[in-house]
Phi, psi and omega in degrees: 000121131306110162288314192237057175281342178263137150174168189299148162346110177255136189263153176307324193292343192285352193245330207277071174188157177258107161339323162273357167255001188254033202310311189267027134337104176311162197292143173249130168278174189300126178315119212303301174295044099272018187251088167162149176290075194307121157315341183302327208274331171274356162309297186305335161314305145299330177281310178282331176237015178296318198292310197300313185205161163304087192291006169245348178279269203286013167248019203260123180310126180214178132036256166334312190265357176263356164266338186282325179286342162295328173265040185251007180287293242255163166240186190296142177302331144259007167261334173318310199271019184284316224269343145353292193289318184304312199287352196249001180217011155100155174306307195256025151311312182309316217265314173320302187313290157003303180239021154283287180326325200269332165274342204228013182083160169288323163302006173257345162310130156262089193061085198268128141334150195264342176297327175288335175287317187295327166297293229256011151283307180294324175289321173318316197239020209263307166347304219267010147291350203225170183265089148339307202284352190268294172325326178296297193300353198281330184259013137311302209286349160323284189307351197249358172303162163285163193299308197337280197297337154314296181293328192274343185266321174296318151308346227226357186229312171304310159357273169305281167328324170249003199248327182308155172284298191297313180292323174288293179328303167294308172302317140328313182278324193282340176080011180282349190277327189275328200265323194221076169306254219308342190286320196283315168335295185282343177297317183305304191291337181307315179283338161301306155309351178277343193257339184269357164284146189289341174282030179278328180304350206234125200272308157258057158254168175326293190303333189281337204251342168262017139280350163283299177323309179265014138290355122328258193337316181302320215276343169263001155264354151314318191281339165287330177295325187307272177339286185316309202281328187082112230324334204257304181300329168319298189306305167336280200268349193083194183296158180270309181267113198236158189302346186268341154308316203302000195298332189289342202282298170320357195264330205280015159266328185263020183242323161317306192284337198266343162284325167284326161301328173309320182273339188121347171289090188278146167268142192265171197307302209293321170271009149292308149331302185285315155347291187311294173317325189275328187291341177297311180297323191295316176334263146011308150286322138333306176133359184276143193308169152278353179282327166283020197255124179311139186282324204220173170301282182335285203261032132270339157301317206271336165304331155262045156238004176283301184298296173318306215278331152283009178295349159066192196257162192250122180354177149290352162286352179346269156340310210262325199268000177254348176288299170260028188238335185247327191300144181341316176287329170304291189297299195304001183257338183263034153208042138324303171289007179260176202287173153336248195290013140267007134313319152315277213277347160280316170285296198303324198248022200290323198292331197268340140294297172283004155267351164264341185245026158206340180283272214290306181303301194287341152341295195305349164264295192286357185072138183330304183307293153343299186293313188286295187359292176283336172278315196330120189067006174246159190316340147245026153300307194285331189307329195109337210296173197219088165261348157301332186274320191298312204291336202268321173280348160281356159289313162312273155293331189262354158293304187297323199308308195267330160327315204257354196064141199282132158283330165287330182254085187318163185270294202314165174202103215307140203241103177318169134330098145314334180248044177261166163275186180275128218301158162278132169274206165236142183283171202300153136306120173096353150329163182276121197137317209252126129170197235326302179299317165296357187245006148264169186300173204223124175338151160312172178287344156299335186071068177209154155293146163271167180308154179243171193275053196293344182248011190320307182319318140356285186293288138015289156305280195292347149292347212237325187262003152318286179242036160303341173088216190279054178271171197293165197281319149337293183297331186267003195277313191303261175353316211264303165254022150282311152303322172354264176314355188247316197231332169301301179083012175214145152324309205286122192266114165289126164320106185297121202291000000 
């Protein structure tokens, strides 16, 4: 489906420019090779976001969808002139200045670039946009998702990376996944893991300050992909990373839970509300303006069901980016570090792992079909799987999973104080005032820790020796008892699907 099949000649100058120095510019449509609805996208659509809104009645041009297709132009708007400022006084004067200022304040610059000042007003000041304590509760209510919808969300990213148009693409071309897999791998999950800590909230702590680096990055391999590709595909595709992706990155807490609402743990207004302030803040941080930021939950549904539904057809990279983000040598190198016979059994078994704890979850959203799609001409292609059955047996488990309540995860999730404050930061380093003690971190605003994931592994495993398909009996009799002892920490033996 084209929203927009008639339209004029687009000239560069009318598209080629940042939004925060144009304001009163007309709204730029959507770039023509984006324009059309890829079908891969819509199973999932219905599924997460049917009970909520008419999910094709709200990709109908309105508001909403013409500011997200003018930034679909665009890279982040304040980190774009950072990388301005590196090319105009050399990188690494730049990236020094860059990471005084992002550790030690702006105020320790002596006559700060006006672009560093102007980024590190907004980060400086991005807390004072938001309710912390509604946000706080939203990533409580995150961490309360199930392993299940957790595993289906991780998949869901292996997923998006090789199935997106923009994203296979930009990751393709740059080679960071085919040249250093497991390193750009652990590099994705820390900073993902960093948005679920409570210091993500505190401008100087750690998880906050590596998610600004790497919003650097993006903005500088847009601008290199911008060169490389050239004025004519820019007319095509738009920006190679553009600010209206970033709408997704901030989402993948509020997409675990609308996955367990699918399954039947339904969420109340209040906590979708509260979702919503933390998916907005991660948003934000990340990079996307304030002219995208949703007023309410509902039109943060209806915007990542806007955004997703533009996710387009996946690159010519496809193949090559799932060979090396899945292939067998990927896991044997990131699981080194384990003991001796869960070293084994990750080398004897990985393709039958990582098609049960990544492959097979994301199915249960994007569907079987989808899922053959994406392998299609890569190395489990030639395997053979039967994935209407794997994705039907992970479908399965994640039903008995949200039915049982998670052991690892509580399903309740203990509810702040409303009338407590909002956590606490920390004040800048070398402020007055300050130290060793005053510069840890401080409990959520419930004054509770959050849950931690202590049986994920548990779980994990035993998904894995779920749908591994057919192993031999022996090997998997060994394996069941090695894990135990290595990693369960219980008697209780799962059965081998």
């Amino acid at each position: 489906m084209t929203v927009t099949s008639e339209r004029s000649e687009i000239r560069l100058e009318d598209v080629d420019f940042n939004r925060r120095h144009h304001p009163d510019k007309p709204l730029r449509p959507i770039p023509p090779g984006r324009d059309y609805f890829a079908d891969q996208w819509r199973h999932m659509r219905e599924m997460l976001f049917g009970e909520w809104i008419d999910i094709d009645k709200e990709v109908e041009p309105n508001d909403l969808t013409r500011w997200r297709d003018d930034y679909f132009w665009q890279a982040d708007e304040l980190m774009i002139d950072v990388v301005d400022m590196f090319e105009r006084i050399g990188p690494e004067r730049g990236r020094a200045l860059f990471e005084q200022a992002l550790t030690r304040g702006i105020d320790t610059l002596d006559d700060p670039p006006a672009e560093l000042v102007a980024l590190f007003d907004h980060l400086d000041n991005l807390a004072n946009e938001f309710d912390l304590a509604a946000a706080e509760r939203g990533r409580m209510l995150a961490l309360s998702s199930t392993v299940c919808a957790t595993t289906i969300i991780r998949g869901w990213a292996f997923y998006e990376t090789a199935m997106t148009g923009d994203i296979s693409a930009a990751t393709g071309a740059t080679g960071r996944f085919a040249d250093d897999g497991p390193r750009r791998f652990l590099e994705t999950a820390r900073v993902f893991a960093q948005f679920v800590r409570p210091e993500i909230f505190d401008r100087w702590a750690e998880p906050f300050q590596d998610v600004v680096r790497v919003r650097l990055m993006h903005a500088l391999a847009s601008r290199g992909l911008r060169r490389k590709w050239g004025d004519a595909l820019y007319l095509k595709y738009g920006e190679p990373i553009p600010v209206t992706s970033l709408l997704g990155f901030g989402s993948g807490m509020l997409l675990s839970r609308l996955v367990d609402h699918a399954f039947g743990r339904k969420l109340t207004d209040q906590q979708l509300e509260d979702l919503a302030e933390y998916s907005n803040y991660s948003g934000r941080l990340w990079g996307a303006p304030a002219q995208l930021r949703p007023a309410n939950g509902l039109e943060l549904i209806k915007s990542l069901n806007y955004v997703l539904a533009r996710g387009g057809n996946p690159s010519p990279w496809r193949a090559e980016l799932v060979d090396a983000i899945a292939g067998p040598h990927h896991l044997r190198t990131l699981t080194e570090a384990l003991p001796g016979p869960l070293r084994w059994f990750a080398a004897r078994y990985a393709n039958q792992i990582t098609a049960a704890v990544a492959l097979a979850p994301a199915g249960v959203v994007f569907g079987y079909r989808q899922i053959e799609a994406m392998v299609a001409d890569s190395l489990f292609d030639r395997l053979g799987y039967d994935w209407k059955r794997r994705v039907g047996l992970f479908e399965q488990l994640t039903r008995a999973n949200v039915a049982a309540g998670d052991a690892g995860r509580p399903a309740a999730v203990p509810q702040p104080d409303p009338r407590a404050p909002p956590p606490r930061r920390r004040r800048r380093p070398g402020a007055g005032g300050d130290d060793e003690q005053g510069r840890r971190t401080a409990p959520d605003a419930a004054g509770l820790h959050p849950p931690r994931p202590v049986h994920q592994g548990r779980h994990l495993h035993r998904v894995a020796v779920t749908l591994a398909g057919r192993l031999p009996h022996r090997a998997a009799a060994r394996s069941r008892r090695r894990c135990r002892s290595a990693v369960c920490g219980t008697d209780r033996t799962p059965a081998a699907g």
